[in-house]
C-alpha positions in Angstrom: -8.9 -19.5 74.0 -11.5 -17.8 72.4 -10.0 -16.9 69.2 -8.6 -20.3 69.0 -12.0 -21.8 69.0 -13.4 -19.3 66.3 -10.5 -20.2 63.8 -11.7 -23.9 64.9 -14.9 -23.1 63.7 -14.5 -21.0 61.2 -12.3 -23.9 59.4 -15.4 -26.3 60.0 -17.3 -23.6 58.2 -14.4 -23.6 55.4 -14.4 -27.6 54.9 -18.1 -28.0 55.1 -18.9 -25.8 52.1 -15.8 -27.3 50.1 -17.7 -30.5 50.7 -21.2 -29.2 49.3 -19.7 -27.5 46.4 -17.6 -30.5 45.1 -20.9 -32.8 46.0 -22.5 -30.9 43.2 -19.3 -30.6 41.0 -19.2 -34.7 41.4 -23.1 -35.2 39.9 -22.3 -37.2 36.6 -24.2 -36.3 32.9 -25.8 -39.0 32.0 -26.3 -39.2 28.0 -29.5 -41.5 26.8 -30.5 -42.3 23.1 -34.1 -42.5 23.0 -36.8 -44.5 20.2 -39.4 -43.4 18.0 -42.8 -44.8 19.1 -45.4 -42.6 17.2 -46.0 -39.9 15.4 -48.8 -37.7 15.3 -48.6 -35.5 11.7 -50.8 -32.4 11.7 -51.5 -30.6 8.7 -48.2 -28.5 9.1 -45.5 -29.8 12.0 -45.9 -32.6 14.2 -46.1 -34.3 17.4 -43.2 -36.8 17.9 -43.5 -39.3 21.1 -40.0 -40.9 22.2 -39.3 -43.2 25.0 -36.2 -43.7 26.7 -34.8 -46.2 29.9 -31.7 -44.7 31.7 -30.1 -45.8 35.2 -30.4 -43.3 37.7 -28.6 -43.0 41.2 -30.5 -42.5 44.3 -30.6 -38.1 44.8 -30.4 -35.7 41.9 -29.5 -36.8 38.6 -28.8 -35.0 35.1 -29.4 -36.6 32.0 -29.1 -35.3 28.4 -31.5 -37.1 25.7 -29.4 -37.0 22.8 -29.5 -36.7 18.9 -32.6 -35.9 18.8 -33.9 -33.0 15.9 -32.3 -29.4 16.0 -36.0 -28.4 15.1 -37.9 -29.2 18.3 -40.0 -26.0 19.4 -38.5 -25.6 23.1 -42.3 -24.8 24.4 -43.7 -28.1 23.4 -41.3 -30.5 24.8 -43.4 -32.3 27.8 -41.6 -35.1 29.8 -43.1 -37.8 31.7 -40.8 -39.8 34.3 -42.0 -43.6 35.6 -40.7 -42.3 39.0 -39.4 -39.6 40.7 -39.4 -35.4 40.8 -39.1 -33.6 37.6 -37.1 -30.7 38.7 -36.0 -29.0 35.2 -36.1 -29.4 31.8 -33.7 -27.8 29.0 -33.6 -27.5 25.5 -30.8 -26.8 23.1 -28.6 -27.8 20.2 -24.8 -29.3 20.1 -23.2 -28.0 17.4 -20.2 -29.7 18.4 -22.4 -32.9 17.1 -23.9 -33.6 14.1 -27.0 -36.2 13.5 -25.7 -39.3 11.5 -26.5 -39.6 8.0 -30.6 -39.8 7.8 -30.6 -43.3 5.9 -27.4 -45.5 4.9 -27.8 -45.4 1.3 -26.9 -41.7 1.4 -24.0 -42.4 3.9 -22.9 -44.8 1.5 -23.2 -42.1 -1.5 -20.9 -39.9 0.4 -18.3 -42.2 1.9 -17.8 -43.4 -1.9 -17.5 -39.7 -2.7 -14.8 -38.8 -0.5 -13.1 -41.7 -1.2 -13.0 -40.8 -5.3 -12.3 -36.9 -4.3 -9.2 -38.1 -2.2 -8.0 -40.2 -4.7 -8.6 -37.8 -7.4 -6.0 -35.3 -5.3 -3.8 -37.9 -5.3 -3.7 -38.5 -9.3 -3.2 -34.6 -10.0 0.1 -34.4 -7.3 1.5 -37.4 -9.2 0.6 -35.8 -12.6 2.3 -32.5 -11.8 5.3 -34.3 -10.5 5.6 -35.9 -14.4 4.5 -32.6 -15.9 7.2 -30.7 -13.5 10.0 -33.6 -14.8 9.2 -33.2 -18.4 9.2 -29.5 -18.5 12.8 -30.3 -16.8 14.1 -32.4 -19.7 12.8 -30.0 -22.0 14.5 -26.9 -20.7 17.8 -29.0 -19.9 18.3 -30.7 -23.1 21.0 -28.6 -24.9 24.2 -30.1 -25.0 27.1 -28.6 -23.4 30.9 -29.7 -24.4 32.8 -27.9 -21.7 36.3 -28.0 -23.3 36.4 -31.9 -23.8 35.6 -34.5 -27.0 31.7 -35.8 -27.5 31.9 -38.7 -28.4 29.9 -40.4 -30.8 28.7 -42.9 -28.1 28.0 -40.3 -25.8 25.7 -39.0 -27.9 23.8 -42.0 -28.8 23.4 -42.7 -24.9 22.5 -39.0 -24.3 19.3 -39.9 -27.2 18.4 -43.0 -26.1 18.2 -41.9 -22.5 15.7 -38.7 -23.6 13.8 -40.6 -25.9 13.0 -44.1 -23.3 12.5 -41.2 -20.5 10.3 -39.1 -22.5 8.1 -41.7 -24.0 7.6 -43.3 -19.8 6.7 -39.7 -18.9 4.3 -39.3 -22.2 2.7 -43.0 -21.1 2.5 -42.1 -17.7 0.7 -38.5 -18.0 -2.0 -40.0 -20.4 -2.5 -43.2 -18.3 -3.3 -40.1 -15.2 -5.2 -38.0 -17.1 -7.5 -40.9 -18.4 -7.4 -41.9 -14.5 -8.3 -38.4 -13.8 -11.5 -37.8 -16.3 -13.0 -41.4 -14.9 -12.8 -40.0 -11.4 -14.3 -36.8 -12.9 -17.4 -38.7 -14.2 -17.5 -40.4 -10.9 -17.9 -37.7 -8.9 -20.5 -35.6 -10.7 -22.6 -39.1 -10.9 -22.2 -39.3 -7.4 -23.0 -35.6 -6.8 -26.0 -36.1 -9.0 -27.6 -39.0 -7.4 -27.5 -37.8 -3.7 -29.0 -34.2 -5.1 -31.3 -36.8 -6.3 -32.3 -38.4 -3.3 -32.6 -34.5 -1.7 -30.5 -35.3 0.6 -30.0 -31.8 3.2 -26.7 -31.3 4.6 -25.9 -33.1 8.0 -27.7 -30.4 10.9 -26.6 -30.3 14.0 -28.0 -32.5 17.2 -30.8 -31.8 19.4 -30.4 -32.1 22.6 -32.5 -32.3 26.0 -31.2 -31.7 29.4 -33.7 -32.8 32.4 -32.6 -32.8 36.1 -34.8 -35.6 37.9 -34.6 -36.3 41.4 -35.5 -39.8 42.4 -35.8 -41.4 45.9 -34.2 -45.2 45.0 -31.4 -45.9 42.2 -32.9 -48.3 39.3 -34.1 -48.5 35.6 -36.4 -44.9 35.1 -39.0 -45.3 31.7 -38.9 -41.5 30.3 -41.5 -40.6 27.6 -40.9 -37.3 25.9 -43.0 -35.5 23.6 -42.4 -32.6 21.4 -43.4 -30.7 18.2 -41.4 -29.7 15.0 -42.7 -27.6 12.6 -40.7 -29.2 9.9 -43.6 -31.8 8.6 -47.0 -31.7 7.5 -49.2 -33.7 5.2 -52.0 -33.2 2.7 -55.0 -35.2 1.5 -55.9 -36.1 -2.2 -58.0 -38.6 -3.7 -57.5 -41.2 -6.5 -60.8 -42.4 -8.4 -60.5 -45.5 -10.6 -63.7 -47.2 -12.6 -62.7 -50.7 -13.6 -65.8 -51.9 -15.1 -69.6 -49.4 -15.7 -71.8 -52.0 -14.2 -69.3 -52.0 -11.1 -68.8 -49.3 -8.3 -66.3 -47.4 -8.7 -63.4 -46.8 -6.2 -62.5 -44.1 -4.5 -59.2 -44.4 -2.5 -58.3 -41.6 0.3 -54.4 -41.1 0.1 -52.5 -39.3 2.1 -48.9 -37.2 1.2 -46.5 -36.9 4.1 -43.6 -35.1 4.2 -40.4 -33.8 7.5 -36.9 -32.5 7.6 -36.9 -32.7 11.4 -33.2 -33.8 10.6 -34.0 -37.4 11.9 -35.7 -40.5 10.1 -39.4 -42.3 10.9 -38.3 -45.6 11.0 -40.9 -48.5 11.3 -43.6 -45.7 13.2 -46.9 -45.7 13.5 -48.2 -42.1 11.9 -51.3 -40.8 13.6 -52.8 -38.0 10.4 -54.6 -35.2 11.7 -56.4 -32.6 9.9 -56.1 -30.3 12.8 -53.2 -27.2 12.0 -51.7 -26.5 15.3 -50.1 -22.8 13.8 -53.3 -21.9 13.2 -54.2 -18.9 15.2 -56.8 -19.5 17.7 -57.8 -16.1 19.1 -61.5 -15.7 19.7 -62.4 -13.0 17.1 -63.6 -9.6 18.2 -66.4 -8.2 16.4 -66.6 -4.4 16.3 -69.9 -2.7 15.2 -70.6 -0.9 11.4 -71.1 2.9 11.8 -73.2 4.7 9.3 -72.2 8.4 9.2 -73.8 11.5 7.3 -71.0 13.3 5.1 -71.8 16.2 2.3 -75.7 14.9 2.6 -74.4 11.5 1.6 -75.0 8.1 3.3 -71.7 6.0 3.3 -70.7 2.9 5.7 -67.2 2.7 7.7 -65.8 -0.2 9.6 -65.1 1.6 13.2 -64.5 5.2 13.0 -63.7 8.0 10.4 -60.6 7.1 9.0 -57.4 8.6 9.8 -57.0 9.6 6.5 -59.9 11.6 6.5 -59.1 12.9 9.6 -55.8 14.4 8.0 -57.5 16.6 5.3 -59.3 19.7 6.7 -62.0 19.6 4.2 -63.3 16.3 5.2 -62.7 17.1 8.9 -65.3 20.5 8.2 -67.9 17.6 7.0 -66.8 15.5 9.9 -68.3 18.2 12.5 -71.2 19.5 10.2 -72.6 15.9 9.9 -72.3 15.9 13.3 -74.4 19.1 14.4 -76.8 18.1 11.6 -77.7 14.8 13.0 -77.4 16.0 16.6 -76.1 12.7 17.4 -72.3 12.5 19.4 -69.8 10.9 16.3 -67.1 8.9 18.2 -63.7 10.9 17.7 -61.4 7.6 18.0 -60.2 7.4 14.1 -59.3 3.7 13.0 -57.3 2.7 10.4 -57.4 -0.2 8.1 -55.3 -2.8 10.0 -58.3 -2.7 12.3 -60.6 -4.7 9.7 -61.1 -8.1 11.3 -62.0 -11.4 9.2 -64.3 -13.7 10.9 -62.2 -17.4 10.6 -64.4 -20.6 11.3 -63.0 -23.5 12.9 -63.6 -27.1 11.4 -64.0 -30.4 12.9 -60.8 -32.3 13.3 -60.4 -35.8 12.7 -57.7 -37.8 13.3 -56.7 -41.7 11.6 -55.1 -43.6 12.6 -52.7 -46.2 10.8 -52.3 -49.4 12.4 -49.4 -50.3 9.8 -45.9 -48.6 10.4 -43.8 -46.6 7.6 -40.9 -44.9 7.3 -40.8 -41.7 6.6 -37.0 -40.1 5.5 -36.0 -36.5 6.6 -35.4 -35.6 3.3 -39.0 -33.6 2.7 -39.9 -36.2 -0.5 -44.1 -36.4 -0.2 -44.8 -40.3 0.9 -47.8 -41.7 -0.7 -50.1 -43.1 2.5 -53.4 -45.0 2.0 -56.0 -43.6 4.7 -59.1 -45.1 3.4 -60.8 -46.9 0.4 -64.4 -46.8 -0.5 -66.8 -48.4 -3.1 -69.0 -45.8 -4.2 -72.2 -46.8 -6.4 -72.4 -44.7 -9.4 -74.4 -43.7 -12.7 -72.5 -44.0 -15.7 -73.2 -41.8 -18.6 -71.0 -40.9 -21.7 -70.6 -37.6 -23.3 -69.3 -37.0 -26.6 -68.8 -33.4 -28.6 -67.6 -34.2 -31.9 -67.2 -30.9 -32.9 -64.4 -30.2 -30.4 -62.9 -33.7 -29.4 -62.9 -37.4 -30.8 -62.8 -38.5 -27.5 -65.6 -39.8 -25.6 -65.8 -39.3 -21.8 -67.1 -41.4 -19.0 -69.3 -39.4 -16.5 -70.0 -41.0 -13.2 -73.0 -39.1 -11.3 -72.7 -40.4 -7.4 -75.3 -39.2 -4.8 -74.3 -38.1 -1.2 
């Protein structure tokens, strides 16, 4: 009775963790595309803000964000769920799946492409099977009596027949080959323009994995930010003078570039001129030792150097100047790698753009305005006949 009650259990036992294992077997991927809301552009990489709305079940759910850039630096990627537990989040790259074309002008390029290239295959198989038929009636054309009469009209059919085939085949290969150099041309325009455009080869996806646990089933608002190094911006300014008793104006542009592998479409672009790969370690700043060597004065960053260290003559005048000044020399030889430069950190200042652009992955510099100032101004003109015909406008501007 005993035994028969442990196999009993021991089959409860059995079932039971069946159960639990195909509970979490059962829990479905669910796979979200997610929008561009802003954009934050540092001075190299930037911050890119999605949002996303998926329909999770009540319990644990998995959900991969999907086609986003292969270029997303895993340590950035911060996720912000309207409700529930965040219990994990993953980063990694599908290679299985490739981003769709960045805009549809270049998808258009390359479907015409391989359109021309397969048809282009297809006019060179039908213009070897005419080459391969001519070279046949070339090699075959000997005439062969074989113990009988050739008649006269046997003959004439026999030239007829050569001459009307010959002549379609001749047609036929210069109609394919004229085919053949248009498709040519074709191709190498079409290869031209989307090297043109810069258009990078199609990268793989992006994608994020997140395991959120939630206490109801409903609609969940997701917002996901995350940095790519891929982008960056630079400032330059464009001064015009329409008229000398007028200000002159001085516009504050902006030149943005990315190749995250996915398109700013209709975004609003926050421009920092903060660098977030900029190292930020506090500097340490190691004392100047003067040291006495061959009665000579000379200045050393740290230490001796190891390379003095390493000849004995300067290792003699090492210890002398140290019994002749009395004074314990620090024995711990640095080497150059240990010179430290003093970096100082700027201000940073953000604008931001209330208008929204598009920006294409394609790394092309996009023209931005950030600001545009009237600037009063004394105008003076300088001329040096000597070296130049031209005269010059000068504009002196205070502050």
């Amino acid at each position: 009775m005993l035994t028969l009650l442990f196999l009993i259990n021991m089959r409860s036992i059995i079932i039971i963790f069946c159960f639990c294992s195909l509970q979490v077997m059962a829990l479905d991927t669910l796979s979200v595309k997610s929008k561009i809301e802003g954009v934050t552009v540092f001075l190299s990489g930037a911050q890119i803000e999605r949002t996303a709305k998926v329909n999770v079940s009540k319990g644990k759910n998995v959900i991969v964000l999907e086609e986003l850039s292969p270029e997303i630096s895993s340590n950035s990627i911060q996720i912000k769920p309207g409700q529930g537990t965040l219990l994990g989040v993953e980063f990694g790259i599908n290679y299985l799946k490739e981003l769709p074309a960045s805009n549809q002008l270049v998808k258009a390029y390359r479907d015409s492409l391989f359109d021309f290239e397969l048809e282009k295959q297809i006019n060179d198989g039908i213009l070897e099977t005419y080459a391969e038929e001519k070279k046949l009636l070339q090699e075959n054309r000997e005439i062969k009596l074989n113990e009988r009469t050739l008649f006269l009209e046997d003959l004439e059919d026999m030239a007829d027949f050569f001459r009307k085939r010959m002549s379609e085949i001749n047609l036929k290969l210069m109609e394919l080959k004229r085919t053949d150099n248009n498709l040519k041309k074709k191709i190498e325009r079409l290869k031209r323009q989307l090297a043109q455009v810069n258009q990078p080869k199609t990268k793989p996806s992006g994608e994020i994995t997140l395991a959120l646990l939630s206490d109801v089933a409903g609609t969940v608002d997701i917002q996901i930010k995350y940095f790519v190094n891929q982008a960056g911006w630079k400032p330059f300014y464009d001064v015009r003078v329409n008229d000398v008793s007028k200000p002159l104006t001085l516009d504050y542009r902006a030149k943005v570039w990315q190749k995250s592998g996915i398109d700013w479409k209709n975004v609003k672009l926050v421009l920092s001129t903060s660098n977030p790969n900029k190292n930020n370690d506090r500097p340490v700043i190691r004392p100047w030792k003067l040291y006495l060597q061959n009665n000579t004065y000379a200045w050393q960053y740290g230490d001796v150097s190891k390379a003095t260290r390493s000849r004995e003559s300067d290792k003699k005048a090492y210890f002398a100047a140290e019994a002749e000044s009395g004074v314990k020399l620090d024995g711990d030889f640095n080497t150059a790698a240990d010179f430290t430069s003093l970096s100082e950190s700027q201000t940073s200042y953000e604008f931001n753009i209330d208008l929204k652009y598009n920006v294409p992955s394609n790394g092309k510099e996009h023209d931005i305005y950030i600001q545009k100032n009237s600037i009063k101004a004394d105008y003076q003109y300088y001329v040096a006949p000597r070296y130049r015909q031209e005269a010059f406008l000068i504009a002196k501007m205070v502050d």
